[in-house]
C-alpha positions, -999 to +999 in steps of 0.1 A: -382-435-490-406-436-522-447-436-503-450-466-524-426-487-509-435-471-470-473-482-479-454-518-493-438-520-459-465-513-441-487-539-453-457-564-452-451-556-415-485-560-406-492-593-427-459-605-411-472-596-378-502-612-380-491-645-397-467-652-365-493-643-340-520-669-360-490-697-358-480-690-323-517-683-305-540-693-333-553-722-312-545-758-319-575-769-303-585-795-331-564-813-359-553-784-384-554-760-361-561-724-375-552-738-409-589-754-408-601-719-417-603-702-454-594-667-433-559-680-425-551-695-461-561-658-470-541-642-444-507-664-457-514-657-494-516-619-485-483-622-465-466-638-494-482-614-517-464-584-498-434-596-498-431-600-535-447-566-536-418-553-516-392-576-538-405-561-567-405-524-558-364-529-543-358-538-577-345-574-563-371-593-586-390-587-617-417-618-615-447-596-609-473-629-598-501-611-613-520-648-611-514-649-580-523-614-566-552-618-587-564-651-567-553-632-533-578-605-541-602-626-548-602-654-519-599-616-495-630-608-511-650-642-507-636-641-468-648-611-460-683-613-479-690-649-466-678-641-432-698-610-422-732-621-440-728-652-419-717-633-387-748-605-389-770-638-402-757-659-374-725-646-354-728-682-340-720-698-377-686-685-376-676-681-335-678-698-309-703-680-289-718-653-310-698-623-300-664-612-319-632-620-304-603-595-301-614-565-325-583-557-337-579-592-353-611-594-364-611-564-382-578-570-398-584-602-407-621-596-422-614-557-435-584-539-430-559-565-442-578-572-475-586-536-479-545-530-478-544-561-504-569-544-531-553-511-526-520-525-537-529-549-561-554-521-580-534-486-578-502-497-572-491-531-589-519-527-614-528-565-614-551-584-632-539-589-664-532-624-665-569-636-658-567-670-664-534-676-645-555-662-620-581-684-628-557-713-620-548-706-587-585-693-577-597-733-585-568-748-573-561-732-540-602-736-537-602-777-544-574-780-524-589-764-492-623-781-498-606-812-503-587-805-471-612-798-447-641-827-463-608-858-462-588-846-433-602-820-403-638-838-406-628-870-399-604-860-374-620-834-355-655-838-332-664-803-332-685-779-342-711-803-349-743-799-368-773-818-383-755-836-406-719-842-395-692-828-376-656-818-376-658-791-406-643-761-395-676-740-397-711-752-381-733-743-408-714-770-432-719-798-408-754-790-407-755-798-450-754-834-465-727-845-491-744-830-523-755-795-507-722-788-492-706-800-528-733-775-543-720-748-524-687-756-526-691-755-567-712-718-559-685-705-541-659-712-573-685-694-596-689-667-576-652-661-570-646-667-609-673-634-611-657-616-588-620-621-606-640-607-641-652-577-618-620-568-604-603-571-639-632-543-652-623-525-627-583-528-629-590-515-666-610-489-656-583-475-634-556-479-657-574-458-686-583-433-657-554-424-636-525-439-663-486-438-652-454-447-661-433-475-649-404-452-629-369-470-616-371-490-589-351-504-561-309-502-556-289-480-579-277-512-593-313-520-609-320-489-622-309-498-660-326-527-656-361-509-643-362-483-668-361-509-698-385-526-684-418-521-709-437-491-699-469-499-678-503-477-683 
């Protein structure tokens, strides 16, 4: 097998892997369950990121989704740069009593999965050229968890609660009024738009660094069909 599509597997298995065990034991505690948090709407676009990946490598599709592994690099990104400065800020911000739970899905979920994501998406599908497809899903996906967690888990949740409110999935919200949490709702768009520009300079850079050719892919049957295919830098 080609170490392109072992690595492909690999991260498929493991996103797979993880994606059951959030359904099954993610803890349905509270309305939404562990589709209140941003990490698991991260986990599931990396999951169905992989498996295009994989599609696309067999040679059993050629949509590439480059707006959408674009916006899955980025909304990795914002998890894991909102969720450890809150957790070495305040560990109890985003668990429940200050001290991490199982380490191996912790660090999965908050590095090594993303880190697998970014390696794929950089070197090996060479994403980011579509930025304003990616632009699209970023802001969507975005309004549509905000508006998720503000007009359905708030009001139907108790807990965690905070200065302000209660029921939003993580304390330190709950603890902001209306316009500060819309502030840094609007914040977190900006600053996930400027991280989707940063990954597309350095997507470019890479491609006029380490260039390659698109080689055939996938069954015997889809080898004409891969090597016409426009050659990729």
């Amino acid at each position: 097998m080609r170490p392109v599509l072992v690595f492909r597997w690999i991260v498929f298995l493991l996103a797979a892997g993880y994606s059951l065990r959030m359904i099954v034991f993610g803890g349905y505690d509270g309305f939404g369950g562990p589709f209140r948090f941003l990490t698991v709407w991260a986990l599931f676009a990396s999951f169905f990121a992989a498996s295009r990946m994989i599609a696309l490598e067999e040679g059993r599709s050629t949509c590439r989704w480059d707006g959408f592994v674009g916006m899955t690099a980025v909304i990795n990104l914002m998890v894991v740069f909102l969720y450890w400065r809150l957790y070495f800020g305040d560990p109890t911000s985003v668990t429940k009593d200050g001290e991490l739970g199982e380490w191996w899905l912790e660090y999965y979920l908050h590095a090594l999965g993303p880190l697998l994501q970014w390696i794929d998406a950089l070197f090996f599908h060479r994403s980011f050229r579509r930025p304003l497809a990616s632009v699209g899903w970023i802001v969507g996906l975005v309004a549509v968890y905000f508006a998720w967690i503000e007009l359905a888990v708030a009001p139907l949740n108790d807990s965690p609660q905070g200065s302000v409110t209660s029921g939003l999935p993580y304390r330190f919200l709950n603890s902001m009024d209306w316009p500060e949490r819309a502030q840094f709702y609007i914040t977190n768009v900006g600053v996930g738009l400027g991280v989707l520009a940063a990954f597309c300079v350095l997507a470019w850079v890479i491609r006029r660094l380490v260039p390659r050719r698109e080689v055939p892919r996938g069954r015997p049957d889809s080898r004409d069909k891969a090597a016409s295919r426009q050659a990729l830098p």
